[in-house]
N, C-alpha and C positions, 0 to 999 in steps of 0.2 A: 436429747435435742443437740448437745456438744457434738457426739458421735454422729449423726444426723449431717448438721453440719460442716466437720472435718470432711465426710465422705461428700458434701457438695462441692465444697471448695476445690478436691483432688480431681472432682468431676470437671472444675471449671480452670483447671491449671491444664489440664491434660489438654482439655479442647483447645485449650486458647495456643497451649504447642500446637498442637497438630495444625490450627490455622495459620499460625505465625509458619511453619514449614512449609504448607500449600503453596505462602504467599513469596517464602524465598525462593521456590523451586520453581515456580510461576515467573517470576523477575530474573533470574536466573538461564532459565530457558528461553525467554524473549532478545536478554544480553547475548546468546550463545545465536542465535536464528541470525540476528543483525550482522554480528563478525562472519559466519557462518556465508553470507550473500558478499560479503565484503572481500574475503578469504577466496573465494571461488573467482573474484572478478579477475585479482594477483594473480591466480595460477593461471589463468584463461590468456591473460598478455602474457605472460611470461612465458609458456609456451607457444602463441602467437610469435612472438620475438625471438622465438628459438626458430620454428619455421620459417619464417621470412630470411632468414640470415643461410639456413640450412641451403632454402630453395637460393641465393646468390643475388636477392635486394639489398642494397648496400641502405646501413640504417642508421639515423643517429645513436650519440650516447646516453643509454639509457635512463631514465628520470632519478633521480638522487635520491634511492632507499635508506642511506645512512642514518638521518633522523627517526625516519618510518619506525623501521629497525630498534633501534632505541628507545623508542615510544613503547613498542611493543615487547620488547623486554623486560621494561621499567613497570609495564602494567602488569605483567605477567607474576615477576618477582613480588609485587605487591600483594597480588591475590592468594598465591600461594603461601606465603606468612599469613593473610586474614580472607582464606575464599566463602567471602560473603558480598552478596551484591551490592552493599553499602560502600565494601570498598572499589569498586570500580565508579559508582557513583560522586563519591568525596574527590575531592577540588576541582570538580569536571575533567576527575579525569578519563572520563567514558568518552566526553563530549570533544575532548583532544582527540583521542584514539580518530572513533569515527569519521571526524575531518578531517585526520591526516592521512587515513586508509584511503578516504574520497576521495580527496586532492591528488594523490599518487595516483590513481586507476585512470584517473578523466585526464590527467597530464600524459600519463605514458600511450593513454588513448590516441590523443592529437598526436602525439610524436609520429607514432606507429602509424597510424593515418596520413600523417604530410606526407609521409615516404613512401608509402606504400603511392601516392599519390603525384609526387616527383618520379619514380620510377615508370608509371605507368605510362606517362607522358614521355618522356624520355626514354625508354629502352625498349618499348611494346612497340608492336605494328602501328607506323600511324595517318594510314592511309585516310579516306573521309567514308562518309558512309556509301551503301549500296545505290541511294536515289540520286545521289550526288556524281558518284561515279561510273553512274549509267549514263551519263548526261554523253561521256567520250567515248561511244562504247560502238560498237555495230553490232545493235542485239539481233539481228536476223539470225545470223551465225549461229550456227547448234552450238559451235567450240565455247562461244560468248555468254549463251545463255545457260548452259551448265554450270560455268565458271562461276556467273552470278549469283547462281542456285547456292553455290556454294558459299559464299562472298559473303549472301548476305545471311548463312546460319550461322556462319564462325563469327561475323561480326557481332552480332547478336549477342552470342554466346559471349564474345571479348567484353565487348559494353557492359554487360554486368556488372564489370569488378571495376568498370571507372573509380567510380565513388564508394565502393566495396571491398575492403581489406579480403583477402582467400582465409576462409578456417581453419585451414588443414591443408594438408601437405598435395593434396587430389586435387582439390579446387586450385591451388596454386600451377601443379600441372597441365591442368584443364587453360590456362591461362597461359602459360607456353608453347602448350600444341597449336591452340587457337592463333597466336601471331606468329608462329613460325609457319604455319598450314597458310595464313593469309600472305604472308609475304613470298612463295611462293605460286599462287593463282598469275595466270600465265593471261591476257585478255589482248584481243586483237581491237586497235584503236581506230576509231574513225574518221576515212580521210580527209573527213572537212576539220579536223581536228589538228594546227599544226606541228610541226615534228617537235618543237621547242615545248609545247606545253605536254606531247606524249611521256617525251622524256623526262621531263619532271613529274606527271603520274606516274611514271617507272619506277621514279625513283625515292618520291614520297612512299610506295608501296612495299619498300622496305625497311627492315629494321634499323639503318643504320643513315635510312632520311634521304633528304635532296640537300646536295650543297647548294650554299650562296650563287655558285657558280650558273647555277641552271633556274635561277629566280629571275629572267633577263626582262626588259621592259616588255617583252611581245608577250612573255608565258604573265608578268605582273596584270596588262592591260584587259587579255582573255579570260584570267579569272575575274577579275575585277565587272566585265562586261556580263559575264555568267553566274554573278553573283557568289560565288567560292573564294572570295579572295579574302573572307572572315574567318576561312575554316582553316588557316594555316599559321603558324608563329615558328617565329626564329628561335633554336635555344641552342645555348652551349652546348659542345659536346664534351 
């Protein structure tokens, strides 16, 4: 019965390992899956931010890793003297990490976003849209109506990324060609349309804008009567 018993107990030592390992390799893998989402979000801006800068968006400075950094060292070193998932659990310090990993991805998020955002507005083609600027237009004209054709796929195409960071180096191409191709559409204006407000569509239709100069009370009064005079803002250059 002693023997009997010895051989229960080694049965029920053994088990009770193997479960207790299940459950560390179970918690363990779950802590690795979280950083692992967390981990990929870092690389994903950070070469987002390397693109942007490559492609010539001037961008702010970057979100303050320093702490991050330290965090993640100081976790790191821990585990490694005791890699058990207890110890990333003890003094929250799990619950720090993953806040601060959070906090940095969704800060450097908005960074990258306002700019990409600032820029867009400022340095892209910032003509109005196609329905808008058929309004000046003499579509009889084959020359006009091609041009439209065209006008309004690129525009299209540019609108996209209003509100849309590019992922890659393509899409941020795609986003050059597109306002350098629109700012060159060439469109014959119509003559009920006066010479003052022509040449401020000339000039809003390129990259580098309409001056103050040619905002004159007669181009002010024609959009304002045409209802476009919402579609335009003053920005520094």
């Amino acid at each position: 019965m002693l023997d009997e018993a010895k051989v229960a107990h080694g049965r029920l030592v053994k088990a009770y390992a193997a479960s207790s390992n299940v459950a560390e390799a179970t918690e363990l893998a779950k802590r690795k899956n979280e950083l692992s989402a967390l981990a990929t979000k870092v690389q994903s801006l950070a070469n987002r931010r390397t693109m942007l800068r490559q492609g010539n968006v001037p961008l702010s400075l970057a979100t303050d890793v320093d702490k991050v950094k330290k965090l993640c060292a100081m976790t790191l070193d821990r585990f490694v003297e005791s890699p058990k998932s207890s110890t990333l659990t003890d003094s929250k310090r799990w619950v720090k990490l993953e806040k601060a990993l959070t906090e940095f991805n969704a800060s450097e998020d908005a960074v990258q976003r306002q700019d990409w955002y600032g820029y867009y507005f400022s340095r892209l083609f910032g003509g109005v849209s196609p329905e808008q600027r058929q309004q000046t237009l003499l579509t009889t004209l084959p020359q006009n109506s091609e041009a439209l054709r065209i006008y309004k796929r690129l525009y299209t195409q540019l609108s996209q990324y209003r509100n849309l960071v590019p992922a890659n180096a393509l899409e941020l191409d795609e986003v050059h060609n597109c306002s350098r191709q629109l700012t060159e559409i060439l469109f014959v204006e119509n003559d009920d349309v006066p010479i003052s407000v022509r040449e401020f569509f000339s000039a809003t239709s390129t990259g580098s804008g309409a001056s103050l100069e040619l905002l004159t009370p007669e181009v002010v009064g024609w959009l304002r009567t045409n209802n476009m005079l919402n579609n335009y803002a003053v920005r520094a250059r």
